[in-house]
N, CA, C and O atoms as a Tripos MOL2 file, in Angstrom:
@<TRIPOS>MOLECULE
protein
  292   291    73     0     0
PROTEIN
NO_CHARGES

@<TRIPOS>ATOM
      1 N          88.2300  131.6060   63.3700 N.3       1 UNK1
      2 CA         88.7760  131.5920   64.7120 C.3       1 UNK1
      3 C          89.1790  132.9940   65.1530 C.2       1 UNK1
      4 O          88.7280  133.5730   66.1410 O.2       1 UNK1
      5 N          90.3070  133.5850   64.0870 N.am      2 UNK2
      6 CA         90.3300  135.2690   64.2870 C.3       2 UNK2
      7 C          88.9560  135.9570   65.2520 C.2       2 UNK2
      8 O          88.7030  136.0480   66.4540 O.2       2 UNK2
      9 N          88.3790  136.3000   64.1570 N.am      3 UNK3
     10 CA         86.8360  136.5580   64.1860 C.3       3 UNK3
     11 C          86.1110  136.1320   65.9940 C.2       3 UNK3
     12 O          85.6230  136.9560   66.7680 O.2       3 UNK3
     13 N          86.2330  134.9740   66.1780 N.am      4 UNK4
     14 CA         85.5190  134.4950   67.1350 C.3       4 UNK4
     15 C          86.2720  135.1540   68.0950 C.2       4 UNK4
     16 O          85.6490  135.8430   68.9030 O.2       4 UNK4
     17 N          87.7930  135.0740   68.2020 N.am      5 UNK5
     18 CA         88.6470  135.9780   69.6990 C.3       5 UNK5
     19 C          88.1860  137.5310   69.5220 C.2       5 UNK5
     20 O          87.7910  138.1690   70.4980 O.2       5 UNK5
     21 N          88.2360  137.9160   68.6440 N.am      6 UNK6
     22 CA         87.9520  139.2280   68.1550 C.3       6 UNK6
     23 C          86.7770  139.5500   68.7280 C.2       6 UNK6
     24 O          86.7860  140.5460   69.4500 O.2       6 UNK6
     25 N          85.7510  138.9520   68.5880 N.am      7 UNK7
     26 CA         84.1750  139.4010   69.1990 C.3       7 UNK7
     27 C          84.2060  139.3230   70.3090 C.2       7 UNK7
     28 O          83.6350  140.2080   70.9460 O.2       7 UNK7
     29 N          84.9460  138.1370   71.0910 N.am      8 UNK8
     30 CA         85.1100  138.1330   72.3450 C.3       8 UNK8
     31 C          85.6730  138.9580   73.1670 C.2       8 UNK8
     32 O          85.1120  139.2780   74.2150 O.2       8 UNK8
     33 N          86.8440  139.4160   72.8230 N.am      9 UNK9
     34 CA         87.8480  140.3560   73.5060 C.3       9 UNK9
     35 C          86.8760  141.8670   73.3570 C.2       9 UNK9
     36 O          86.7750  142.7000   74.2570 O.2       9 UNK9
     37 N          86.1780  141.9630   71.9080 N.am     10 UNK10
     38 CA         85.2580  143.5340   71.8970 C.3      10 UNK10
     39 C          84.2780  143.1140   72.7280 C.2      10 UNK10
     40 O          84.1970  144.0990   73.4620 O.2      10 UNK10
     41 N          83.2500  142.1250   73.2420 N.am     11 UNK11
     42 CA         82.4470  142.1490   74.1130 C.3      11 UNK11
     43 C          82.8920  142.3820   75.3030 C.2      11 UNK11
     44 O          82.5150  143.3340   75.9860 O.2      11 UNK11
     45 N          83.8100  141.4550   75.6880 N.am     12 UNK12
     46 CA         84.4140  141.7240   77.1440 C.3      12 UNK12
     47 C          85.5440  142.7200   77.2060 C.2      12 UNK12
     48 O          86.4290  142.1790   77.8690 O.2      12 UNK12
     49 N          85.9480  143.9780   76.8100 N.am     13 UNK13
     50 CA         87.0910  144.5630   76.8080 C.3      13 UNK13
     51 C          87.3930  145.0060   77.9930 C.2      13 UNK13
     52 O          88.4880  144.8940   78.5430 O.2      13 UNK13
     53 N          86.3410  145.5680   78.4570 N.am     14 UNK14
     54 CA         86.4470  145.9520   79.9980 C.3      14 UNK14
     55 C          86.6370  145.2240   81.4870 C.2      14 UNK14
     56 O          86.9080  145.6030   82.6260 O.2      14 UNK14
     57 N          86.4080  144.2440   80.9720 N.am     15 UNK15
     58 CA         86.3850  142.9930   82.0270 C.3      15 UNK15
     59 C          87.8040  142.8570   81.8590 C.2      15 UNK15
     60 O          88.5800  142.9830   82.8050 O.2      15 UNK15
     61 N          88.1320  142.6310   80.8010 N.am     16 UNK16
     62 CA         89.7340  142.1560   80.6860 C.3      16 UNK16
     63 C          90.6180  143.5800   81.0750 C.2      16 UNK16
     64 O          91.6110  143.3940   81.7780 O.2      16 UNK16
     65 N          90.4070  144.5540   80.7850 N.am     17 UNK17
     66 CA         91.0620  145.7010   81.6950 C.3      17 UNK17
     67 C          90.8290  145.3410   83.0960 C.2      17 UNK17
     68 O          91.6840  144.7870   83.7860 O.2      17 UNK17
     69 N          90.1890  145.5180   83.3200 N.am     18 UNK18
     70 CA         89.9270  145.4440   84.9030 C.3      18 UNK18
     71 C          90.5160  144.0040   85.9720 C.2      18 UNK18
     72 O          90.7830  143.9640   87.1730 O.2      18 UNK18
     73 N          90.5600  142.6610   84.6120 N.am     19 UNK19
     74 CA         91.5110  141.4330   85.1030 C.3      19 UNK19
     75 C          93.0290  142.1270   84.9520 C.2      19 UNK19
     76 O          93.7730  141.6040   85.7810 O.2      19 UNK19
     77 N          93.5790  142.9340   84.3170 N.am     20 UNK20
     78 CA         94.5470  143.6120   83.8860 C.3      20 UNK20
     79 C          95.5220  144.6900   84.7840 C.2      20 UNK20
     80 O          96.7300  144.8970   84.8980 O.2      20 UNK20
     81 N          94.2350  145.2610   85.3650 N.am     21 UNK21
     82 CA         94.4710  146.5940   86.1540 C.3      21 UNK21
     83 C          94.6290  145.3300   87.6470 C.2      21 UNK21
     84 O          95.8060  145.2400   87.9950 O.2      21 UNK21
     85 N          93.7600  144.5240   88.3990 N.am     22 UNK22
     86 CA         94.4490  143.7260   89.3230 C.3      22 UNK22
     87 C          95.3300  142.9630   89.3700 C.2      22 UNK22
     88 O          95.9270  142.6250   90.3920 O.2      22 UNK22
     89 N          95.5700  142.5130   88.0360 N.am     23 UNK23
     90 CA         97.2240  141.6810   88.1110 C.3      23 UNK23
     91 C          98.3950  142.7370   88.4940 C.2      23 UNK23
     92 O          99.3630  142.5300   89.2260 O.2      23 UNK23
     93 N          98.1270  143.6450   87.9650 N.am     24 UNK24
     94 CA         99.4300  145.4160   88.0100 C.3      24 UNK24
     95 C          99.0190  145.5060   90.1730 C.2      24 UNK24
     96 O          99.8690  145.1850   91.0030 O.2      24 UNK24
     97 N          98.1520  145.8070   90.3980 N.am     25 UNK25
     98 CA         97.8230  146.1250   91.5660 C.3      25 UNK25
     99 C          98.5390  145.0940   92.7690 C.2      25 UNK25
    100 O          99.5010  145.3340   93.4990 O.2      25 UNK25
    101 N          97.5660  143.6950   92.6640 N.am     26 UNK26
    102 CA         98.2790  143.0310   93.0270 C.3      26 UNK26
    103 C          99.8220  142.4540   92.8710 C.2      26 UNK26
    104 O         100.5020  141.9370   93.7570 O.2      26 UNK26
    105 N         100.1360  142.6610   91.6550 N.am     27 UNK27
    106 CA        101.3710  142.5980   91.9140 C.3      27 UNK27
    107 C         102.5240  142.8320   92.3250 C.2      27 UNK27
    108 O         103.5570  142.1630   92.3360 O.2      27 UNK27
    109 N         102.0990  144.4870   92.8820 N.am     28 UNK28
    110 CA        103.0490  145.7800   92.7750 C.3      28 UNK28
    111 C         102.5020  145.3820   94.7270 C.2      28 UNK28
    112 O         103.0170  145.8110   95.7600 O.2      28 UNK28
    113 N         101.5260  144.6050   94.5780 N.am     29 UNK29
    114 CA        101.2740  144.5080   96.4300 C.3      29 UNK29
    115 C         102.3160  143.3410   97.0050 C.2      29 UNK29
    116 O         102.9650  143.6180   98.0140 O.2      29 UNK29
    117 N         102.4920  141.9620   96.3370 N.am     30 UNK30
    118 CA        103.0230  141.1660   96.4230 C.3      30 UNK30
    119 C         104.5630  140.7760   96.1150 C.2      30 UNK30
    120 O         105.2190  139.7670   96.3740 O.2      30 UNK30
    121 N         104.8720  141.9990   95.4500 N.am     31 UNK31
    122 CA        105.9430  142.3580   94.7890 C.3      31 UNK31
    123 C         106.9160  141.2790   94.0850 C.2      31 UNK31
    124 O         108.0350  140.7700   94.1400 O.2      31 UNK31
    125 N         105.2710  141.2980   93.1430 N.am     32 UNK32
    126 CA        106.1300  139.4800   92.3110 C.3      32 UNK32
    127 C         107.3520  140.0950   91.3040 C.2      32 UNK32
    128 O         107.4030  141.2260   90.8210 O.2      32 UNK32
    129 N         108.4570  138.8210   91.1220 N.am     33 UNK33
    130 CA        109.1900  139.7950   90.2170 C.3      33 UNK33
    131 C         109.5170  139.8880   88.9520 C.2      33 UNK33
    132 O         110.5380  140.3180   88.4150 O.2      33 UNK33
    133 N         108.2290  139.2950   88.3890 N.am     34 UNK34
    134 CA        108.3720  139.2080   86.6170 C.3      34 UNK34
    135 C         107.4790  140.7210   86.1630 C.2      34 UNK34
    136 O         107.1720  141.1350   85.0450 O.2      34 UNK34
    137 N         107.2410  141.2850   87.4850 N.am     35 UNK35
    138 CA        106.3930  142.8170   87.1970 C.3      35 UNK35
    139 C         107.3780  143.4920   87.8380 C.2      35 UNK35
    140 O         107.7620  144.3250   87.0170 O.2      35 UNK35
    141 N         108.0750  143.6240   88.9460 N.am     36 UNK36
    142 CA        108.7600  144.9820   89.5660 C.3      36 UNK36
    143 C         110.8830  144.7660   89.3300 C.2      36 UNK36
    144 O         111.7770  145.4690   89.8010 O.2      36 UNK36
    145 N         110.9580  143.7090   88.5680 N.am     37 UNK37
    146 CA        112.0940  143.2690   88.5480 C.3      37 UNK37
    147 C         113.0070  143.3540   87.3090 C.2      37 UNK37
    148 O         113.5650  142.3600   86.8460 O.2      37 UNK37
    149 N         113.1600  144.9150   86.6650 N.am     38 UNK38
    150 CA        114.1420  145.3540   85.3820 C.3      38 UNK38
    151 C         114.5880  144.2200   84.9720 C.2      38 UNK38
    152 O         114.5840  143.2610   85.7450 O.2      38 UNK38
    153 N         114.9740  144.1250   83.9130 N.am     39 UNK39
    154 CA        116.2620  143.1920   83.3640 C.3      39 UNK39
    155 C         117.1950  143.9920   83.2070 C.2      39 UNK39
    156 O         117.2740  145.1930   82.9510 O.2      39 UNK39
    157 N         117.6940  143.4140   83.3390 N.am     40 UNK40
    158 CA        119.3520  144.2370   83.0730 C.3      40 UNK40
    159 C         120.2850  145.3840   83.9640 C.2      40 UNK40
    160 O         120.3150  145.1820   85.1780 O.2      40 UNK40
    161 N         121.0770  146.6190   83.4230 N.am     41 UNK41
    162 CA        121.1530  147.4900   84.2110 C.3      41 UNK41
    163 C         120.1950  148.5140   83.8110 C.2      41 UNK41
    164 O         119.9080  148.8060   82.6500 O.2      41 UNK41
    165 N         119.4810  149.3010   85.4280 N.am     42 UNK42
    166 CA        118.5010  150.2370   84.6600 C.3      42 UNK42
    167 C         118.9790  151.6080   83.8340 C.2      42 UNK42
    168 O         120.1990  151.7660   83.8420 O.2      42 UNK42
    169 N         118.4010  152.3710   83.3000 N.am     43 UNK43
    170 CA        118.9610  153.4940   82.6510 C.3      43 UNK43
    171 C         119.1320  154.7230   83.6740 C.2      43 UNK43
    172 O         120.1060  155.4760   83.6660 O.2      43 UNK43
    173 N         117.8920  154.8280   84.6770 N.am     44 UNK44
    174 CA        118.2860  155.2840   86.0620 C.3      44 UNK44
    175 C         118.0860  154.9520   87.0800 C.2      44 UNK44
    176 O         117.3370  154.0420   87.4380 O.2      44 UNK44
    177 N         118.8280  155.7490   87.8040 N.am     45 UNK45
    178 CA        119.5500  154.7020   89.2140 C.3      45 UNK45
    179 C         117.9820  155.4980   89.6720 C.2      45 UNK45
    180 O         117.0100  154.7520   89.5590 O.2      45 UNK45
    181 N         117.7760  156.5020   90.0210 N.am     46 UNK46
    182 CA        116.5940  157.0070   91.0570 C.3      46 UNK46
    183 C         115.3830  155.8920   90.8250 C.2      46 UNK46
    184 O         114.6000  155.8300   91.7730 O.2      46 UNK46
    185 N         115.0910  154.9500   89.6480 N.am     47 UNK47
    186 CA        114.2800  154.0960   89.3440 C.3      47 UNK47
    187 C         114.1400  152.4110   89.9330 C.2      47 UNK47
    188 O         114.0070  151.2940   89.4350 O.2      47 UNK47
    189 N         114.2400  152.9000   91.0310 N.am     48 UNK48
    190 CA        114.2440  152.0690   92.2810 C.3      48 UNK48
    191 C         113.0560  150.8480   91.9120 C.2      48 UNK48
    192 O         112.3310  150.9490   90.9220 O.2      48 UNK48
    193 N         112.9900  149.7790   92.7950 N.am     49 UNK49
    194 CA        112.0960  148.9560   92.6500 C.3      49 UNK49
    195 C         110.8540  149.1890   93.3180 C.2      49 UNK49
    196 O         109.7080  148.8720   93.0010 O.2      49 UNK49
    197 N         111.4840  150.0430   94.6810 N.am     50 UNK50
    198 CA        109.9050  150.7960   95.3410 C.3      50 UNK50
    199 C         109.4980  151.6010   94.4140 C.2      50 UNK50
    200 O         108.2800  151.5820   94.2350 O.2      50 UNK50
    201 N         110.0630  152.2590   93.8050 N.am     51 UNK51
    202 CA        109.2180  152.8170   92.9650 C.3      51 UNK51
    203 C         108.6200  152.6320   91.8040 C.2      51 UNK51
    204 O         107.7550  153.3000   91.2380 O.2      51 UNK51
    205 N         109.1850  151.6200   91.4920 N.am     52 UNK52
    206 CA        108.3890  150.5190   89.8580 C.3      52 UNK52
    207 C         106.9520  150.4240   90.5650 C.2      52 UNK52
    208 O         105.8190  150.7400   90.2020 O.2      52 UNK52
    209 N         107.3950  149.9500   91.5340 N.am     53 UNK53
    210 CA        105.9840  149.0510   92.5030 C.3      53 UNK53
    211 C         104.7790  150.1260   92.8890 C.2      53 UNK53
    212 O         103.5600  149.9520   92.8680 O.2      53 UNK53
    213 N         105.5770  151.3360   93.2610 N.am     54 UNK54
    214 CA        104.4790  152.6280   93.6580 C.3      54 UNK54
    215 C         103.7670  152.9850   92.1220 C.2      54 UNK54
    216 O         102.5400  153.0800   92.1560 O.2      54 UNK54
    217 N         104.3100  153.1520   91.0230 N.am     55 UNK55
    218 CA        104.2710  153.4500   89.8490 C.3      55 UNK55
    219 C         103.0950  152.2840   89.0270 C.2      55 UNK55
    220 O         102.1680  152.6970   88.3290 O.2      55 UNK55
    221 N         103.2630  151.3610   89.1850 N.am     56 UNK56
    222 CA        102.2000  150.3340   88.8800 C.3      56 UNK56
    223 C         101.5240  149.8280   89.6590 C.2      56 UNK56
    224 O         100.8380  148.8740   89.2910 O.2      56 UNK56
    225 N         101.4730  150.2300   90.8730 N.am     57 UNK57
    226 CA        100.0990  150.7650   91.2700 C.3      57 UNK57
    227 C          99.1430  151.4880   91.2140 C.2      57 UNK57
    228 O          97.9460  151.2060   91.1520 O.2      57 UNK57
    229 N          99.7670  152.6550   91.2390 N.am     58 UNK58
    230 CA         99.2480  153.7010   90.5820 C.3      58 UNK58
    231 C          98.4790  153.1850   89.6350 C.2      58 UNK58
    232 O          97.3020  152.8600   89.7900 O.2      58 UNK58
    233 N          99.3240  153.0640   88.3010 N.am     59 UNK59
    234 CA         98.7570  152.6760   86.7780 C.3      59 UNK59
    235 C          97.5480  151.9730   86.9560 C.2      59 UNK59
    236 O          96.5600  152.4550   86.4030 O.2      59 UNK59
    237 N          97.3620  150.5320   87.8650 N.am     60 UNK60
    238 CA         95.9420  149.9880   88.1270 C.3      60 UNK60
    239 C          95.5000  150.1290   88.5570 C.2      60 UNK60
    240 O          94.5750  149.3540   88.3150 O.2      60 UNK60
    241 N          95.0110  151.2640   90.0820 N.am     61 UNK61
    242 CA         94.8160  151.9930   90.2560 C.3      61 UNK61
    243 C          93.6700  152.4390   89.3300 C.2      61 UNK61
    244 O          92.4950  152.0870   89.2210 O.2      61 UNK61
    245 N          94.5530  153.4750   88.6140 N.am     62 UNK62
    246 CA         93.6890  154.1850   87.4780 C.3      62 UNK62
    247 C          93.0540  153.7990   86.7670 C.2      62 UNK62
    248 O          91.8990  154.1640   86.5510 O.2      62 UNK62
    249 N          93.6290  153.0000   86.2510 N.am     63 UNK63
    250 CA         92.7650  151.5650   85.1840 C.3      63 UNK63
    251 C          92.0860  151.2450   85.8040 C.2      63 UNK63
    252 O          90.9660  151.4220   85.3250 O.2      63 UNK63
    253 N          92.0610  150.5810   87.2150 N.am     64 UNK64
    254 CA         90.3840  150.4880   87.3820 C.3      64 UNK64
    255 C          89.4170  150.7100   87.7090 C.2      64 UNK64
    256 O          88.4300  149.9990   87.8990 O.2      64 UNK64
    257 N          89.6780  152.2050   87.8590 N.am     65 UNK65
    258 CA         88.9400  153.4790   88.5520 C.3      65 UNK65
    259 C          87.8030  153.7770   86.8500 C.2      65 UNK65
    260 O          86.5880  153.7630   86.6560 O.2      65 UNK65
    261 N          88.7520  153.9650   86.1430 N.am     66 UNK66
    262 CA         88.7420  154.2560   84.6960 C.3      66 UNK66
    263 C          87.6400  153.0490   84.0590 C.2      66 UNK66
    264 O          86.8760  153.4230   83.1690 O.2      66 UNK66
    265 N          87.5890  151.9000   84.4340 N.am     67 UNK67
    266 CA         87.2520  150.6550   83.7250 C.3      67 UNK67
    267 C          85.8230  150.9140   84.6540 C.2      67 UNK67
    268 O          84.7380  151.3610   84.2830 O.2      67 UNK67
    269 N          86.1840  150.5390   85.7460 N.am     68 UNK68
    270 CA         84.3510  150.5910   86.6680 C.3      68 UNK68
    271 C          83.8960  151.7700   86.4560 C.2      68 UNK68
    272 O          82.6900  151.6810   86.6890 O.2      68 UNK68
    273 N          84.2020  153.1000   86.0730 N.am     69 UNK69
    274 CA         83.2170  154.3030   85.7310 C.3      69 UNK69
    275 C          82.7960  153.7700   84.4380 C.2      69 UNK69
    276 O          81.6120  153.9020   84.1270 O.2      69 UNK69
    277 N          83.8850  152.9870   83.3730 N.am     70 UNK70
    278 CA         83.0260  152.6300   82.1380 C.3      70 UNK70
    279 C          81.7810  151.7640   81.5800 C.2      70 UNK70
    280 O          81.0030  151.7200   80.6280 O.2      70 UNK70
    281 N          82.2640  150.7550   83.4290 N.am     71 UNK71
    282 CA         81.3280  149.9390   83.0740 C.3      71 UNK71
    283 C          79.6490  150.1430   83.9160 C.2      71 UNK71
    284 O          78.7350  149.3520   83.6840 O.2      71 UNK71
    285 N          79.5270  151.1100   84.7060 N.am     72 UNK72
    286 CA         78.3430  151.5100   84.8750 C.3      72 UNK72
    287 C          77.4250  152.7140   84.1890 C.2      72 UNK72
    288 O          76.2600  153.0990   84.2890 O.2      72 UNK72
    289 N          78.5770  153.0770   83.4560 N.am     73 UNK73
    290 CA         77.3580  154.1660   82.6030 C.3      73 UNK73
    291 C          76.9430  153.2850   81.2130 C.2      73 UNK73
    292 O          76.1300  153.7450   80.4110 O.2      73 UNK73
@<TRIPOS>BOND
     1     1     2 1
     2     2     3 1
     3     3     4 2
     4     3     5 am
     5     5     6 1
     6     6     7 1
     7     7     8 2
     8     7     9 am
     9     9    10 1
    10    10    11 1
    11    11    12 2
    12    11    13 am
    13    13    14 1
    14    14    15 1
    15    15    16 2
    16    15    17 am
    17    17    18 1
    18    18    19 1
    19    19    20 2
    20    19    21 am
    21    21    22 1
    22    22    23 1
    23    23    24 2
    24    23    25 am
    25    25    26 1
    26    26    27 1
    27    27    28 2
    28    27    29 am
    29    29    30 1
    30    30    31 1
    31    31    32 2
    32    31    33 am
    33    33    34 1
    34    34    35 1
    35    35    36 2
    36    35    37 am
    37    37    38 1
    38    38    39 1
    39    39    40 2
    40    39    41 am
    41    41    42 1
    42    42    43 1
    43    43    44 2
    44    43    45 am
    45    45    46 1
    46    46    47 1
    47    47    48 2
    48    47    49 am
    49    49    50 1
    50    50    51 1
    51    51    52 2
    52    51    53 am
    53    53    54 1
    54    54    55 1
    55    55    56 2
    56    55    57 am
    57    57    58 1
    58    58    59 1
    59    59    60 2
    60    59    61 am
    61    61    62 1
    62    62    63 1
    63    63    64 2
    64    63    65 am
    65    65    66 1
    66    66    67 1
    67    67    68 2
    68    67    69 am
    69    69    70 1
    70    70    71 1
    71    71    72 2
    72    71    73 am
    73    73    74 1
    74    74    75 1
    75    75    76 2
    76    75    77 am
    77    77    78 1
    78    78    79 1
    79    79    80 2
    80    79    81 am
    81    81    82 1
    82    82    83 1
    83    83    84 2
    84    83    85 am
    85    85    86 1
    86    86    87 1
    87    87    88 2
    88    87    89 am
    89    89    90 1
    90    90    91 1
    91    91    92 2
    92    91    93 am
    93    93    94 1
    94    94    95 1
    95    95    96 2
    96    95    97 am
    97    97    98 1
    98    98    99 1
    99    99   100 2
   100    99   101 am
   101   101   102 1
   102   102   103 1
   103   103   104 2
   104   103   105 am
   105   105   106 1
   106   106   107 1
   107   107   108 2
   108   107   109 am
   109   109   110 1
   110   110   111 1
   111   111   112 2
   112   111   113 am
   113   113   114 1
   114   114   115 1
   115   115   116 2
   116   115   117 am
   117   117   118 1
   118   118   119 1
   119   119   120 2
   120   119   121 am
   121   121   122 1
   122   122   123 1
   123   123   124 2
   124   123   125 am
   125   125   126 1
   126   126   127 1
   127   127   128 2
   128   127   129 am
   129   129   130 1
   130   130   131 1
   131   131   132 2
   132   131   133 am
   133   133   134 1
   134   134   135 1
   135   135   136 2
   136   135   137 am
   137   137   138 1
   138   138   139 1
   139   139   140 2
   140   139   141 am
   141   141   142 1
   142   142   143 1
   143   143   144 2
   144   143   145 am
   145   145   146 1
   146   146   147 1
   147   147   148 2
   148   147   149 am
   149   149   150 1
   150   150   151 1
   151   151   152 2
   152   151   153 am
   153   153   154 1
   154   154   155 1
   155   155   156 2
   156   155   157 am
   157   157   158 1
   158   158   159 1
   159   159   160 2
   160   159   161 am
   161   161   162 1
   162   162   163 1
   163   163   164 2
   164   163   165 am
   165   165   166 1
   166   166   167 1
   167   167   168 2
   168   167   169 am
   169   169   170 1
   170   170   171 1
   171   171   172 2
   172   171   173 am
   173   173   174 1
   174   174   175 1
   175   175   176 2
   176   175   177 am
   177   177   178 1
   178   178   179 1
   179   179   180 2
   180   179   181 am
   181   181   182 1
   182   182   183 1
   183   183   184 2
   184   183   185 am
   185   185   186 1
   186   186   187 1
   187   187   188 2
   188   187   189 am
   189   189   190 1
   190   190   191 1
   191   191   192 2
   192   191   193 am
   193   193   194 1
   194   194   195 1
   195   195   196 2
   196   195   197 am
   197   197   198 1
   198   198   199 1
   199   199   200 2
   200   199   201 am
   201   201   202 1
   202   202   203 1
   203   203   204 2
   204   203   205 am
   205   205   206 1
   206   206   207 1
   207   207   208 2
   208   207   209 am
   209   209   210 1
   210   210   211 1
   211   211   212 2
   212   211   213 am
   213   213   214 1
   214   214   215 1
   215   215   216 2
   216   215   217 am
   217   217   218 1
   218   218   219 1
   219   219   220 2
   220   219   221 am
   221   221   222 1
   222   222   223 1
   223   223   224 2
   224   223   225 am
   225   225   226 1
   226   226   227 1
   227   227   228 2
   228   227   229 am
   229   229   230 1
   230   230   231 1
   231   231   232 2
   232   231   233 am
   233   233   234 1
   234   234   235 1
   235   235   236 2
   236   235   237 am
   237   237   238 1
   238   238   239 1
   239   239   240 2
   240   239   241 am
   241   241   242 1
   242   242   243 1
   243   243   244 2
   244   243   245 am
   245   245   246 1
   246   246   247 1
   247   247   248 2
   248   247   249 am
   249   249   250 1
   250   250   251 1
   251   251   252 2
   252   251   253 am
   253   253   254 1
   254   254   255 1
   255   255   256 2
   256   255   257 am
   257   257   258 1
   258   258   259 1
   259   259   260 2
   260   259   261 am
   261   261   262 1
   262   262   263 1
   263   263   264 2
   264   263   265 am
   265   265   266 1
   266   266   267 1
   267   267   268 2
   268   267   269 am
   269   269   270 1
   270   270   271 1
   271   271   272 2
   272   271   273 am
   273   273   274 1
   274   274   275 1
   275   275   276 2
   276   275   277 am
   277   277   278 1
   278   278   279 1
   279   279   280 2
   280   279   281 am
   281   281   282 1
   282   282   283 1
   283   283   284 2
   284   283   285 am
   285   285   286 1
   286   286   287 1
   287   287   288 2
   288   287   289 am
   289   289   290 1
   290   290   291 1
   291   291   292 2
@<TRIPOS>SUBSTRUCTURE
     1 UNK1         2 RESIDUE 1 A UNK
     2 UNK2         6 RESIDUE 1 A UNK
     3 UNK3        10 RESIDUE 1 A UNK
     4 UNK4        14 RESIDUE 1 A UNK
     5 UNK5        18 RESIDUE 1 A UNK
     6 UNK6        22 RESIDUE 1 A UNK
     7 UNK7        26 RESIDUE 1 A UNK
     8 UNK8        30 RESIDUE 1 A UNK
     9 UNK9        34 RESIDUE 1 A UNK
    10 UNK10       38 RESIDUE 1 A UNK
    11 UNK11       42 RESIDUE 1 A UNK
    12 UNK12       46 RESIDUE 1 A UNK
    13 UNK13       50 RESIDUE 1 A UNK
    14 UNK14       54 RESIDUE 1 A UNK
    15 UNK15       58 RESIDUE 1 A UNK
    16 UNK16       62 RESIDUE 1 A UNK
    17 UNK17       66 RESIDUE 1 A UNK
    18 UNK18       70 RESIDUE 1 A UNK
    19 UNK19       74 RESIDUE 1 A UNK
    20 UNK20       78 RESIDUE 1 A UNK
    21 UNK21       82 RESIDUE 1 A UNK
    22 UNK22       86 RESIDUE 1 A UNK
    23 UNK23       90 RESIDUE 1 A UNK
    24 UNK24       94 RESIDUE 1 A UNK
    25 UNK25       98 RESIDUE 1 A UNK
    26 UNK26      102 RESIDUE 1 A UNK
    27 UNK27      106 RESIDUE 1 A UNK
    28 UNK28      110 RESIDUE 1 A UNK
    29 UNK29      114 RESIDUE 1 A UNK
    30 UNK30      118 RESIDUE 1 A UNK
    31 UNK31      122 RESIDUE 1 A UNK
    32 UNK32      126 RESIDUE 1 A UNK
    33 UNK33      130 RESIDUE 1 A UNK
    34 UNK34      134 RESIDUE 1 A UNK
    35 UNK35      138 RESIDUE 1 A UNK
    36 UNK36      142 RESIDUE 1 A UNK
    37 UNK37      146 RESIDUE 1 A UNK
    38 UNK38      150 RESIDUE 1 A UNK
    39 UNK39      154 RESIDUE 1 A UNK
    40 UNK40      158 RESIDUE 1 A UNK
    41 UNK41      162 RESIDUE 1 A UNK
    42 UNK42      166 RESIDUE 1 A UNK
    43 UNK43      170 RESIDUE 1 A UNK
    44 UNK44      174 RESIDUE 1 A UNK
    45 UNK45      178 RESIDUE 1 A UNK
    46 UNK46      182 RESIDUE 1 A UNK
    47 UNK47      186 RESIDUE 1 A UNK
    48 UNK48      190 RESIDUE 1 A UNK
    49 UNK49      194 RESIDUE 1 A UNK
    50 UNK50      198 RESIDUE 1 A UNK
    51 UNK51      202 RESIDUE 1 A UNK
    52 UNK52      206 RESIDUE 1 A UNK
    53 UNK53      210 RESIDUE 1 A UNK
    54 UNK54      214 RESIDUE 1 A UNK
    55 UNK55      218 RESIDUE 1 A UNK
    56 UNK56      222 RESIDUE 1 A UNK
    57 UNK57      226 RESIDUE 1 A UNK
    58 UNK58      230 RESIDUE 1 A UNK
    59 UNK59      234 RESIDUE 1 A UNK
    60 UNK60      238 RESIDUE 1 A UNK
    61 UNK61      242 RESIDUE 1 A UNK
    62 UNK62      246 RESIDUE 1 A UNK
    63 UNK63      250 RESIDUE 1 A UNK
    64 UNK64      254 RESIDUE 1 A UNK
    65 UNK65      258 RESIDUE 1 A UNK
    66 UNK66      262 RESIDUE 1 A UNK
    67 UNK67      266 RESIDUE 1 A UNK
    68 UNK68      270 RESIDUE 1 A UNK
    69 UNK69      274 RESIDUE 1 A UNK
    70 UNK70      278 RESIDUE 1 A UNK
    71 UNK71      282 RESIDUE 1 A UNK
    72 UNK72      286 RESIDUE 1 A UNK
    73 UNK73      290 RESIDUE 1 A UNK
């Protein structure tokens, strides 16, 4: 069973980045809050929630800028 997720996840790795990089995107669009919503108190105050949200966008963003150049060469 190992084995079998294992081959799967190495065949599709990029696909699953790229399902990965739009959950971050969209989320940071929709501003769900199990993605832009700290627990607790934060460590800094300048670490705003607009800016979690600008910040992981970014991140998928990149990721899937990064993932579709990988997957056409």
């Amino acid at each position: 069973m190992e084995e079998l997720i294992g081959s799967y996840v190495q065949e599709y790795q990029h696909y699953i980045a790229l399902a990965f990089a739009l959950i971050l995107m969209i989320g940071s669009i929709r501003n769900w809050n199990w993605l832009c919503d700290p627990i607790g108190k934060p460590d800094y105050l300048w670490l705003t929630r607009k800016l979690l949200r600008l910040i992981f966008f970014i991140l998928g963003l990149i990721l899937l800028v990064c993932e579709i150049s990988l997957i056409l060469i």
